[in-house]
C-alpha distance (Angstrom), angle and dihedral (degrees) to the residues before:
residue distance angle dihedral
X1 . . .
X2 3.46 . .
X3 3.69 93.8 .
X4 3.56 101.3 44.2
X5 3.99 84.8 61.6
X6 3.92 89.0 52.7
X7 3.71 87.4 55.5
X8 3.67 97.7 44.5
X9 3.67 90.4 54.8
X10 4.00 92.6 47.1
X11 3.55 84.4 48.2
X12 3.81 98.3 59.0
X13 3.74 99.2 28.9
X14 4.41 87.0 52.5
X15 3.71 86.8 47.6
X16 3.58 94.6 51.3
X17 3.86 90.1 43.5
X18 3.42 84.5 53.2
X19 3.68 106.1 46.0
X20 3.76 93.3 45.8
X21 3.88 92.6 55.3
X22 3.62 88.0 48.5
X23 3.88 87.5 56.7
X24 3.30 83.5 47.6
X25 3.57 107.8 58.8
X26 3.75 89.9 39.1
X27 4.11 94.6 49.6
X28 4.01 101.5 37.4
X29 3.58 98.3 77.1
X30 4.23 96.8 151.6
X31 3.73 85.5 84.8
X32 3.83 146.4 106.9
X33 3.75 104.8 -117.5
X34 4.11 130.8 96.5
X35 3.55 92.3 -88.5
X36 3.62 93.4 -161.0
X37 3.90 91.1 61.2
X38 3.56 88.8 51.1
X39 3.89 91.5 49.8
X40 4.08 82.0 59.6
X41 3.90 97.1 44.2
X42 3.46 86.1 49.7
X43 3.76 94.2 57.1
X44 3.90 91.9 47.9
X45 3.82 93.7 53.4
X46 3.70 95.6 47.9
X47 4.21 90.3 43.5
X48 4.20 78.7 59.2
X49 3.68 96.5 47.3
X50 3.71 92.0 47.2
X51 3.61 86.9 54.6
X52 3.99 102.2 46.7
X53 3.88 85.4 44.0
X54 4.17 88.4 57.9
X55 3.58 86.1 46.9
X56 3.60 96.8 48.6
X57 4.43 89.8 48.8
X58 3.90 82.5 47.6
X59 3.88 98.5 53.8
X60 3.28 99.1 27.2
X61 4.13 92.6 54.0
X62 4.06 89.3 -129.5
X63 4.19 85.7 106.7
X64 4.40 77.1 86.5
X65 3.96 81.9 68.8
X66 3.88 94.5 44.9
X67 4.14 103.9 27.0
X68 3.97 83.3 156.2
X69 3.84 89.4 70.4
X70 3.77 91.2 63.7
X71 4.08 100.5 69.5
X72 3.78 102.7 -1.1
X73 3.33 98.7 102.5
X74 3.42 114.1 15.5
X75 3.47 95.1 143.7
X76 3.83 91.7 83.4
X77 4.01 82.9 79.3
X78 3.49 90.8 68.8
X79 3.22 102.6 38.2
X80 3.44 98.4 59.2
X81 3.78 98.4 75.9
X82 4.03 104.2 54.0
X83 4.04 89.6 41.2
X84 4.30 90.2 54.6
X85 4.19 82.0 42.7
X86 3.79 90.1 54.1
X87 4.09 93.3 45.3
X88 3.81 94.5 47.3
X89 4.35 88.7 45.0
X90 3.59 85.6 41.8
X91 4.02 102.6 47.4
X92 3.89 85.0 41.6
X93 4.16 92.6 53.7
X94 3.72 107.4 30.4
X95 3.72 92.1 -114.9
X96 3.99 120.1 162.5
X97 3.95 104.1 -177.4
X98 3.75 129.5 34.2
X99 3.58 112.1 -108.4
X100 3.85 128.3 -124.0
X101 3.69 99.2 -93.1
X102 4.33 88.7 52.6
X103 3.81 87.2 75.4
X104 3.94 91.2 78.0
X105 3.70 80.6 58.3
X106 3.88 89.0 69.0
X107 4.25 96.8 51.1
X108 3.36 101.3 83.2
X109 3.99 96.2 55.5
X110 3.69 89.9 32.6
X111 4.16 91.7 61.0
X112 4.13 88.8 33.8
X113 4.64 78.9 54.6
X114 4.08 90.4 47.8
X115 4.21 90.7 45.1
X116 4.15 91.7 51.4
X117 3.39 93.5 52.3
X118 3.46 96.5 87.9
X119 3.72 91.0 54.9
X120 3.83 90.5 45.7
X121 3.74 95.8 55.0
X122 3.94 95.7 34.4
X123 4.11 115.3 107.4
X124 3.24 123.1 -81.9
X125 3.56 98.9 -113.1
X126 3.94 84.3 59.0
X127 4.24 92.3 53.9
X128 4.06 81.1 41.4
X129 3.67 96.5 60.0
X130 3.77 92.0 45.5
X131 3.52 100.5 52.4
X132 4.16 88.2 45.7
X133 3.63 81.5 65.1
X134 3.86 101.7 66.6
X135 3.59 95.6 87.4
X136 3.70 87.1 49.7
X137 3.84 126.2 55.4
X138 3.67 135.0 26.3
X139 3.70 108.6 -84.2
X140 3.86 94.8 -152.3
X141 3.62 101.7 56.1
X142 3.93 93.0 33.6
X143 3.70 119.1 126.9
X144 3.39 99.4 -163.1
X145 4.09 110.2 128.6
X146 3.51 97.1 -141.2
X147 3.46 89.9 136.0
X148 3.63 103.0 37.6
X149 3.94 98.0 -92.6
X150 3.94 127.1 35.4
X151 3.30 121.7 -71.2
X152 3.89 98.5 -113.6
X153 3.80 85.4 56.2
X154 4.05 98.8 57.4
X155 3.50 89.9 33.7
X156 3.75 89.7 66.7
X157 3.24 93.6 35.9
X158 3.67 97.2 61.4
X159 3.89 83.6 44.3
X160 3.65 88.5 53.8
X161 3.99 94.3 49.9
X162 3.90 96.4 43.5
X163 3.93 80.8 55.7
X164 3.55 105.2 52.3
X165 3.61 97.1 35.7
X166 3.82 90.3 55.0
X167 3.51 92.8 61.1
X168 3.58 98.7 47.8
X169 3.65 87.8 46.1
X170 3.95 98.6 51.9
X171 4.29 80.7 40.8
X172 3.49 84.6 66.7
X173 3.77 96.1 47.0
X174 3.94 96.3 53.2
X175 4.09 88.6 46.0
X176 4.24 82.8 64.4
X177 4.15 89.1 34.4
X178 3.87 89.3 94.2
X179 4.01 98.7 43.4
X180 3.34 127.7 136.5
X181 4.23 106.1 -92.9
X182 3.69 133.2 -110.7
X183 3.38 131.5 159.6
X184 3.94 85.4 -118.4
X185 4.13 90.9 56.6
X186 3.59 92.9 47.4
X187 3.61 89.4 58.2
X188 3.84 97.3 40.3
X189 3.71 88.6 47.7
X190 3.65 102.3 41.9
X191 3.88 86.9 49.1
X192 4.15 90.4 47.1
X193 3.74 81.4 52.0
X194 3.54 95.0 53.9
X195 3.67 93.1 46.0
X196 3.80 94.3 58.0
X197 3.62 97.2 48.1
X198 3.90 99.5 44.0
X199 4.14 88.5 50.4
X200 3.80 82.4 47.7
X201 3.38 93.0 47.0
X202 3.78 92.0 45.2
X203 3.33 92.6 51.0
X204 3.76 108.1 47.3
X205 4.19 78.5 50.6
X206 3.81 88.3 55.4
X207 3.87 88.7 52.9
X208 3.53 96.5 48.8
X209 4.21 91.9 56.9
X210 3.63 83.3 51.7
X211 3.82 95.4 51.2
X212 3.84 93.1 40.2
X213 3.76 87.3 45.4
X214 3.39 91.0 57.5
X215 3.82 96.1 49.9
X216 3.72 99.6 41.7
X217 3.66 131.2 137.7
X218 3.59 119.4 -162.1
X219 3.36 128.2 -13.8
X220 4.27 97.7 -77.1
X221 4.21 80.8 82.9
X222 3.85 90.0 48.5
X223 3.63 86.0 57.5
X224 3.90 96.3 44.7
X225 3.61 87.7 54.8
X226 3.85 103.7 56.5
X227 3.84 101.8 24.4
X228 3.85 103.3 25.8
X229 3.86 146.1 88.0
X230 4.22 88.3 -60.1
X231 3.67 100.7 46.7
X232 4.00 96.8 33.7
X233 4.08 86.1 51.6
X234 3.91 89.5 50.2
X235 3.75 85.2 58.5
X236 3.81 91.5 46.6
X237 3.54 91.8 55.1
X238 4.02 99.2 41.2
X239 4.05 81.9 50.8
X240 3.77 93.4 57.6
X241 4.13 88.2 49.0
X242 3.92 98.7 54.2
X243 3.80 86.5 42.8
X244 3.97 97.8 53.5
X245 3.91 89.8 42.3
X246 4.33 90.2 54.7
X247 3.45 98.2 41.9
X248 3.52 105.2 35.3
X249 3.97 103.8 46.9
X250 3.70 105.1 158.6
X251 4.14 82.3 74.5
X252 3.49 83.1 82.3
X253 3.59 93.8 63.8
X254 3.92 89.8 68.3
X255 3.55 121.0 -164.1
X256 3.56 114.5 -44.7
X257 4.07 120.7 -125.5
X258 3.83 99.0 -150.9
X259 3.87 86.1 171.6
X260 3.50 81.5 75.9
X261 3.96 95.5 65.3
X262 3.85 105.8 36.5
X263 4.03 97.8 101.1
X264 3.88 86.0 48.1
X265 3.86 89.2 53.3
X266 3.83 90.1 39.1
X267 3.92 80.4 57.6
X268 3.59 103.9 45.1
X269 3.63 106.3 46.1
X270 4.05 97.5 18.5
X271 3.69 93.1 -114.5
X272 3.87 123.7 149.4
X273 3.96 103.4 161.2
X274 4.09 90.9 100.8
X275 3.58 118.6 77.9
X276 3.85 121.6 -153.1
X277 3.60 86.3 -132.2
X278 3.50 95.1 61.5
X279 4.45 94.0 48.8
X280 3.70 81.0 44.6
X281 3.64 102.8 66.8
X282 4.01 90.2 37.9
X283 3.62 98.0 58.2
X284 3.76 106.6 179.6
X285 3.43 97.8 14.1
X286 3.86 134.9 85.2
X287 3.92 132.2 -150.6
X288 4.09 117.4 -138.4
X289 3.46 82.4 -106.9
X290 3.62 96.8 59.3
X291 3.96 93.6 39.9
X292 3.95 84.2 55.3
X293 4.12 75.9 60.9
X294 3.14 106.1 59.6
X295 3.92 96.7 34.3
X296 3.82 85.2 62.8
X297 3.73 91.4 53.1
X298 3.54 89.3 50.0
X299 4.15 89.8 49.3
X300 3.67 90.0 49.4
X301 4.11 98.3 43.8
X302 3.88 87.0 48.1
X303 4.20 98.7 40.8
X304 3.50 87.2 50.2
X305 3.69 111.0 28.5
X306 3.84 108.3 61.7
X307 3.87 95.6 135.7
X308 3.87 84.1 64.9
X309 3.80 104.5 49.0
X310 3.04 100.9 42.7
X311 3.90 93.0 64.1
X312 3.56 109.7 105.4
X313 3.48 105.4 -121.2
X314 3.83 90.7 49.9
X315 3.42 104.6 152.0
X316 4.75 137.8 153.6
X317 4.07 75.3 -87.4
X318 4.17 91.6 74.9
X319 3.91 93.7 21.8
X320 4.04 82.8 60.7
X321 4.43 90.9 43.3
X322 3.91 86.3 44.8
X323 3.75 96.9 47.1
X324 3.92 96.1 31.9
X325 4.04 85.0 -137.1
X326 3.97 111.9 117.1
X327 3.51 127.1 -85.0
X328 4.11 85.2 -120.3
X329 3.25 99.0 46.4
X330 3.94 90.5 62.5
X331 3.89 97.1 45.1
X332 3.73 78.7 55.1
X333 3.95 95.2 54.4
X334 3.78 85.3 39.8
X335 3.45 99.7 51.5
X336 4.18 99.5 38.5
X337 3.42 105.8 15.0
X338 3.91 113.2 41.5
X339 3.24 133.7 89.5
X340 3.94 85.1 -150.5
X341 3.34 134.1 37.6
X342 4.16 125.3 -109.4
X343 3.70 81.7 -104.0
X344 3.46 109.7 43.2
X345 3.92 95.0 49.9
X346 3.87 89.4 50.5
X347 3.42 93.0 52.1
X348 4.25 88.6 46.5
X349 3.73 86.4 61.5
X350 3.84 102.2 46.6
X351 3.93 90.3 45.9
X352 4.18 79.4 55.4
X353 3.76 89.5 41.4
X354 3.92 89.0 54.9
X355 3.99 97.2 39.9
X356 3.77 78.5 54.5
X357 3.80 95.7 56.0
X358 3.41 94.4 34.2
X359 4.20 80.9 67.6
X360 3.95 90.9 62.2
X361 3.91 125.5 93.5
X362 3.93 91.6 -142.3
X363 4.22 89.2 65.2
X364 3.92 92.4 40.0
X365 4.33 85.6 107.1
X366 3.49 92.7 39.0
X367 3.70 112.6 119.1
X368 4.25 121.3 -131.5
X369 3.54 84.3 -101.9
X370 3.40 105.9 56.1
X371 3.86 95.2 35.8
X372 4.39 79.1 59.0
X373 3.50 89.1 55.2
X374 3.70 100.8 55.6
X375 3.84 91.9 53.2
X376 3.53 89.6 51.3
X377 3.96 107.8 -102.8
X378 4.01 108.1 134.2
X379 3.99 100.2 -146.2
X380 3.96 130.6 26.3
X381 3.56 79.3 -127.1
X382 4.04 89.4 66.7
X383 3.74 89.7 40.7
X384 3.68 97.3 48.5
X385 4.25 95.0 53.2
X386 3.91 91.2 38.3
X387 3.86 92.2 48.1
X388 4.12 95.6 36.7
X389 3.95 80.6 56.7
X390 3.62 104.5 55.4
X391 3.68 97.7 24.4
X392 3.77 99.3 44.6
X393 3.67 86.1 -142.6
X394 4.02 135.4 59.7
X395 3.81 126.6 -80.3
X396 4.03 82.1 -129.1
X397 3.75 89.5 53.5
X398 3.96 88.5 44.8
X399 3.44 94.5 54.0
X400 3.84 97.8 39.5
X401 3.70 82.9 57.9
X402 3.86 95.2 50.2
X403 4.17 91.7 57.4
X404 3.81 96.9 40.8
């Protein structure tokens, strides 16, 4: 008894974890990551929470209180599959929107949505009566259209989707097996490795439930199936996910397509010694030559753009609109790449932008603060460390200097 407390606590407290993270990748956009892959991951951890919560009403006997969680939204079970495919293709190939064909993706769940509703806007004596039932008839060969269709239909269905959608995603993974290495790409890919084979895993668990479910006798099998060695691995498994996505943030990044940005480059700084080719079969990893690149669109955005950092809320969101190269891409550079971080080298150039003003007659009354302000630091606090640390001396001192 005991233990089946334990694991209704870990239930709830890793479905919380996991729906607040979700939130969290969805709602903290004034970050560095490929927000579109974190609009997918997001989806994937709340279609898990959704289903440890069900399990938890089931077990637990509270799914009399919410009968609409039992069919409502079955949907989720099929969606699961072609959302993981698209966050393991788009990890592996730097992709930040789904693309036109992707939407065929989305039928199956959409059709299994429009075929619950009936359940989800029946009475609740109807819902009642069907949950009452789960202790009583074998789920597999039910034909009871809860969900729409009966049960042995969806059932292999879902079985049919987890299949196919496996081997597209590990497809994708041995396309990037013979990559040119980074320490970055062996992290991406070892974590897009891990994904696959934990869903897998989670899934083929899921199935079994079902299959024992359907075979029970008694209620000892009832109990193996939503507190035993199937559902407490599940939990295991969704545990190790939420902790690899916290602690290991620059998976978010993905892998970088610099293919993607050579002509812009080319452009910019008037270079044409790269060839996309070359970026293109080194995904997520750069050449000196092609770090020389960027550098020199960074020199040339910050040389010639000093009404633009200087703003205050500067930030890799309008380096990325100014440069036309993703905001991803640049937290990459930044993070692997530079000798400097984004930070440090924006902060170089308003300290030159303020030595610069300091120079003019116009600013000779200006006080420290207001000279900080106009090259984009919000506090004389902020000015004075950033300044003291690349000067070796204090903008006051500076500027003392300047007049005498």
């Amino acid at each position: 008894m005991l233990a089946t407390q334990f694991i209704e606590v870990y239930n709830l407290l890793i479905s919380s974890a996991g729906i607040s993270l979700a939130a969290f990748l969805i709602l903290k956009k004034v970050n560095n990551d490929n927000q579109y892959l974190n609009y997918l991951l997001a989806i994937i951890l709340l279609s898990s929470c959704f289903h440890f919560i069900r399990n938890y009403l089931i077990s637990s006997g509270w799914i009399i209180e919410f009968p609409w969680a039992y069919g409502s939204f079955s949907m989720i079970y099929l969606l699961a599959p072609p959302i993981t495919y698209l966050y393991i293709r788009g990890a592996l190939n730097d992709e930040t929107s789904l693309k036109q064909s992707d939407y065929f993706h989305f039928v199956p769940p959409l059709a299994q949505l429009l075929l619950s509703l009936p359940y989800l806007f029946s009475s609740h004596e109807h819902k009642l009566s069907i949950v009452k039932q789960l202790n009583n008839f074998n789920n597999l060969l039910n034909t009871t259209p809860f969900n729409g269709v009966p049960y042995k239909l969806f059932f292999s269905m879902v079985l049919l989707s987890v299949t196919f959608y496996t081997v597209l995603a590990f497809r994708e993974l041995l396309k990037r097996k013979t990559y040119k290495k980074s320490s970055h790409f062996t992290s991406v890919y070892n974590w897009i490795r891990s994904v696959a084979w934990i869903m897998v895993l989670m899934a083929v668990l899921m199935l079994i439930n079902v299959i024992v479910t359907s075979f029970k006798v008694g209620t000892a099998t009832y109990q193996l199936v939503y507190f035993g060695p199937f559902y407490e691995s599940r939990l295991i498994l969704f545990t190790i996910v939420l902790y690899k996505i916290v602690f290991s943030s620059g998976l978010r990044l993905g892998l970088p397509n610099f293919a993607k940005n050579i002509h812009v480059i080319q452009n910019q700084v008037g270079s044409t010694d790269t060839e996309p080719n070359e970026i293109e079969l080194s995904a997520g990893v750069l050449s000196l030559e092609q770090v020389n690149s960027y550098q020199m669109v960074l020199d040339h955005f910050f040389n010639h753009r000093s009404e633009t950092f200087t703003e205050l809320e500067f930030n890799l969101e309008h380096l990325s609109q100014a440069t036309h190269i993703p905001k991803h891409h640049w937290a990459y550079f930044f993070r692997y790449y530079s000798p400097n971080s984004f930070v440090d080298l924006r902060n170089k150039y308003r300290i030159e932008h303020a030595k610069k003003i300091m120079q003019f007659p116009a600013y000779r009354n200006y006080t420290i603060e207001a000279i900080g302000e106009a090259s984009g630091f919000g506090s004389r606090t902020t000015f004075f460390n950033a300044f003291k640390k690349h000067e070796n001396i204090s903008p006051g001192e500076y500027f003392d200097a300047i007049k005498r």
